[in-house]
N, C-alpha and C positions, 0 to 999 in steps of 0.2 A: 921430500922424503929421500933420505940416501941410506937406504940397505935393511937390511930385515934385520929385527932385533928379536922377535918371538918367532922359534920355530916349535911347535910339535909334530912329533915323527910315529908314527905308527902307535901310539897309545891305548894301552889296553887297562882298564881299572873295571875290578869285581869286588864288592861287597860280600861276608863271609855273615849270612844269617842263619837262625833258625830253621826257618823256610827252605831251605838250599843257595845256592850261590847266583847272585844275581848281575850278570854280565853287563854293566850299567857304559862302559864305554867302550868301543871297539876297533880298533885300528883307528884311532883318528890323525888326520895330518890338519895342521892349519898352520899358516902364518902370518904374521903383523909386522907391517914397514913402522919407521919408524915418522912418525906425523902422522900418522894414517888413524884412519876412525875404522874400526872393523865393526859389523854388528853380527849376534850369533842365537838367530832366530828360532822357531819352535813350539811344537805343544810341550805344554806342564808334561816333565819325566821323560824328556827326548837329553836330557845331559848337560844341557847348560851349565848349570849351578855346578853340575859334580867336575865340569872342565875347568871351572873356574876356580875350585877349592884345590884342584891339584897343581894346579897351577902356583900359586899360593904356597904349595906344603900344607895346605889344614886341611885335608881330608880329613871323616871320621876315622874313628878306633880301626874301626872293621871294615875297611876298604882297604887293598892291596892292588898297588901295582904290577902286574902280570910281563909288561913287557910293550917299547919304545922308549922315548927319548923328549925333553922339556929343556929345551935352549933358551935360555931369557940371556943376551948382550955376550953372548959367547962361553957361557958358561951353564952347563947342566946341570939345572937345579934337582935335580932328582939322585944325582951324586952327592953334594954336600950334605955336610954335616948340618943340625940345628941350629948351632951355633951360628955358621956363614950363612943359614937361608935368612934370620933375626935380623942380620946387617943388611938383608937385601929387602925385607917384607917394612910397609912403610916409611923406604927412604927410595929405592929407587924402581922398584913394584909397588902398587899401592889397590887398594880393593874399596869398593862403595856397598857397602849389602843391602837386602833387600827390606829389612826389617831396621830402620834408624833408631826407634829405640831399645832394642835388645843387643845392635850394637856399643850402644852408651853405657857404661858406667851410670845405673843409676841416683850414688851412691858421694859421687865426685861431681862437682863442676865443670860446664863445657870447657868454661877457659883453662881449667888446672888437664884436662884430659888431653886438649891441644900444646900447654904445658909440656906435657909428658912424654910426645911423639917428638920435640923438638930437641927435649933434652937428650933423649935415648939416640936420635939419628943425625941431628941438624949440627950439635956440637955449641949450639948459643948460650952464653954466660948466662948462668939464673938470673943477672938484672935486668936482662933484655928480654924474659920469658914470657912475660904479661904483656908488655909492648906488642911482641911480634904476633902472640895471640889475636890480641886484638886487632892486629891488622891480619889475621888471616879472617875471622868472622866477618870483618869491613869487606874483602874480598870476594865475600861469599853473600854478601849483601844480607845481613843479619843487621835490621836495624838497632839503633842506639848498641853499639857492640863493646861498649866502656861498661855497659851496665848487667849485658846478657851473659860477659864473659864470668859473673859470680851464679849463674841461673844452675839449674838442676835441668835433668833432661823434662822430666813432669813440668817441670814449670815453662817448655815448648811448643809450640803446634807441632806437629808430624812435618808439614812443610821445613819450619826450622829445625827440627832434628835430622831430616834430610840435610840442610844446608852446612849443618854443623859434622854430618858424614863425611859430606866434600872436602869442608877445610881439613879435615883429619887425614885424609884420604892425600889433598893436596900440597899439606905441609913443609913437604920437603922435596917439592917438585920431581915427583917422578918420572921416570923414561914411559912407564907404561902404566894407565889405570885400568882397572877393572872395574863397569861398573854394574852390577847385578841387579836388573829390575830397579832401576834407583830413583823411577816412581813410581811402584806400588803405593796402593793404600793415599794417592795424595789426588785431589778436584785437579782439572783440564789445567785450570787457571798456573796452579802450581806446577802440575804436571813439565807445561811450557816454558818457563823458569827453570826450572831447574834442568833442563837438557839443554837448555840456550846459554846457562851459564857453564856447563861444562863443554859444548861446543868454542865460546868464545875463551873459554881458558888453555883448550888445547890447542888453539888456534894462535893465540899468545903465546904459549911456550915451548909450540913443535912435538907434542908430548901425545905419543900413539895412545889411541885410544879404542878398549874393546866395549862396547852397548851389549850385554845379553839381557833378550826382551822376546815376549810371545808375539808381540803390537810389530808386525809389520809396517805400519803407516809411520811408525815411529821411527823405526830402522830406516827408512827410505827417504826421511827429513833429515836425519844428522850424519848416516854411513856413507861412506866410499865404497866400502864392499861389502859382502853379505856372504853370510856362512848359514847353509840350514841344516838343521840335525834333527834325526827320526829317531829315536829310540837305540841314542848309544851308538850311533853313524853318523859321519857328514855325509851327505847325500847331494849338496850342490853348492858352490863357491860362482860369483859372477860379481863384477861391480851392480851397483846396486842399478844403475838405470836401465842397465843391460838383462838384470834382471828378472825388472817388471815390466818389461818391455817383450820378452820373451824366458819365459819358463821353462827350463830343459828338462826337470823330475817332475813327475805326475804329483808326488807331493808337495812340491816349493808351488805350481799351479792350483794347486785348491787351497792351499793357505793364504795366499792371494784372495782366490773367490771367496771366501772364509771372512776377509776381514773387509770393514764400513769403509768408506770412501765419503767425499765431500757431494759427490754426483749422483749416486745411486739410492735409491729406499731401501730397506733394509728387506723386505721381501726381495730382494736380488742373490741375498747373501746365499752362499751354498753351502750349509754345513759338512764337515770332513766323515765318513759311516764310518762306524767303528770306534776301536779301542788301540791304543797303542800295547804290542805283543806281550805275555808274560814272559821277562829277561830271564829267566830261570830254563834250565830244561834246552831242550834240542829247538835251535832255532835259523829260519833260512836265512840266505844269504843277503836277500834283499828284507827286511824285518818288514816293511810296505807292501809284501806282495800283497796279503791276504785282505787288503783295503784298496789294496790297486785297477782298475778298469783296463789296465793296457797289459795284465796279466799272461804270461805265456811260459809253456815248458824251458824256454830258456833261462828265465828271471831265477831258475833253481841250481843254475851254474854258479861257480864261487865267482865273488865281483868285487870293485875295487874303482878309486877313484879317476875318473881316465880325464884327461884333457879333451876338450872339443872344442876351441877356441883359444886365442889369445886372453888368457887372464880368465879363463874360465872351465872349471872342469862339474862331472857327474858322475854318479854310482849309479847308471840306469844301465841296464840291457837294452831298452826299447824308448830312447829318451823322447821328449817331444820335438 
């Protein structure tokens, strides 16, 4: 790894509803070396997804940047125009979604879809389109891939529309992937597969990688470091062994207890009480207090993320 290629600085993203305005991400800071595996943990509506779309540039309609800063390789993506994020999104950023068939083209061909990322970023002659195709599906281990490269996404398992996300995703070898939940919806079997083949590909090509996943067991199989987020906050960064090894936020500790293990019966597990806060309206500083056991008049000071280690920092008042 030589040098950070992903910074974000103090990032502030609100949603403009109905309902009132919903404070969905809050100062966050984080950043990614480059070779590095990041994972970026959490319960469902703690930010992941919405970190990952700004990141991107695909935020919804009605989400508005408020205020910080998105470095990707020295250059602020949050300054450029559409036009220069297009050159950057699927050639040198690239994203895996959650949902592999809603990201396909139903409509198109996998191979003409992989086609189309190559022509638009890679710059290869249309005679070479189908060829390279094909050897990105071989890549991704898509069997017989001369014959799937004419297939429809319906005519896929979930597993292979998964795999055909990665070649899309991996195309045109990017500096940084994203890869969002990228197995949902798929059996253990596949599950395994397909994180084993995006480990062994970033590992081939030096090529930093961020996991956002709820699945802790999962983050601590393929991650380097680990980022957790409550409700529109980072709340604790550590390398991953250091981690689970010791827990500095009262909430990276019960997400732990929270999640199965190879050792324990499941009557071990200790569910997290509560609900994660309404974003809307007047909300404290710590968004965890009102679920937290280590609770005290202090936790209602303003807070922020502080260092307490080498390579490791917390947004705790009262850490463990």
């Amino acid at each position: 790894m030589d040098g950070q290629l992903l910074s974000i600085e103090h990032l502030t993203l609100e949603f403009k509803t109905r309902l009132g305005v919903v404070r969905a991400l809050e100062g966050v800071n984080l950043s990614v070396r480059r070779g590095e595996t990041v994972g970026i943990v959490g319960e469902s509506g703690s930010g992941k997804s919405v970190l990952a779309m700004a990141v991107m540039g695909i935020s919804e309609s009605a989400a508005r940047i408020r205020s910080g800063a998105i470095q990707f390789d020295r250059q602020n993506l949050l300054s450029l125009k559409e036009s220069a994020l297009r050159k950057i999104r699927g050639k040198d950023l690239s994203m895996i979604f959650q949902s592999p068939r809603t990201a396909l083209n139903p409509i198109r061909p996998v191979g003409k879809q992989l086609g189309d990322v190559l022509k638009a970023h890679a710059g290869i002659p249309r005679s070479q389109l189908k060829q390279r195709a094909i050897d990105l599906l071989a890549q991704v281990r898509i069997p017989d891939p001369q014959q799937r490269y004419f297939a429809y996404p319906s005519e896929l398992s979930g597993g292979q529309c998964q795999r055909i996300g990665i070649a899309l995703a991996l195309a045109c070898s990017p500096k940084l992937l994203i890869a969002d939940e990228p197995t949902t919806g798929l059996d253990v079997t596949t599950q395994a597969a397909i994180l084993q083949l995006i480990h062994d590909l970033a590992r081939d090509t030096q090529m930093a990688t961020v996991i956002i996943t709820h699945d802790l067991g999962l983050a601590a199989d393929y991650c380097d470091r680990i980022v957790v987020m409550h409700a529109g906050h980072v709340v604790e960064v550590a390398p991953t062994q250091a981690l689970f090894d010791r827990p500095s936020h009262p909430y990276t500790a019960k997400l732990i207890a929270a999640t199965p293990d190879l050792v324990s019966d499941m009557r071990h597990l200790v569910p997290i009480a509560g609900n994660l806060p309404d974003l809307r309206g007047t909300l404290p500083p710590c968004r965890f207090s009102k679920r937290c056991d280590r609770y005290h008049q202090d936790c209602e000071q303003p807070l922020s993320l502080k260092a307490i280690a080498p390579n490791r920092a917390v947004a705790c008042w009262r850490p463990l």
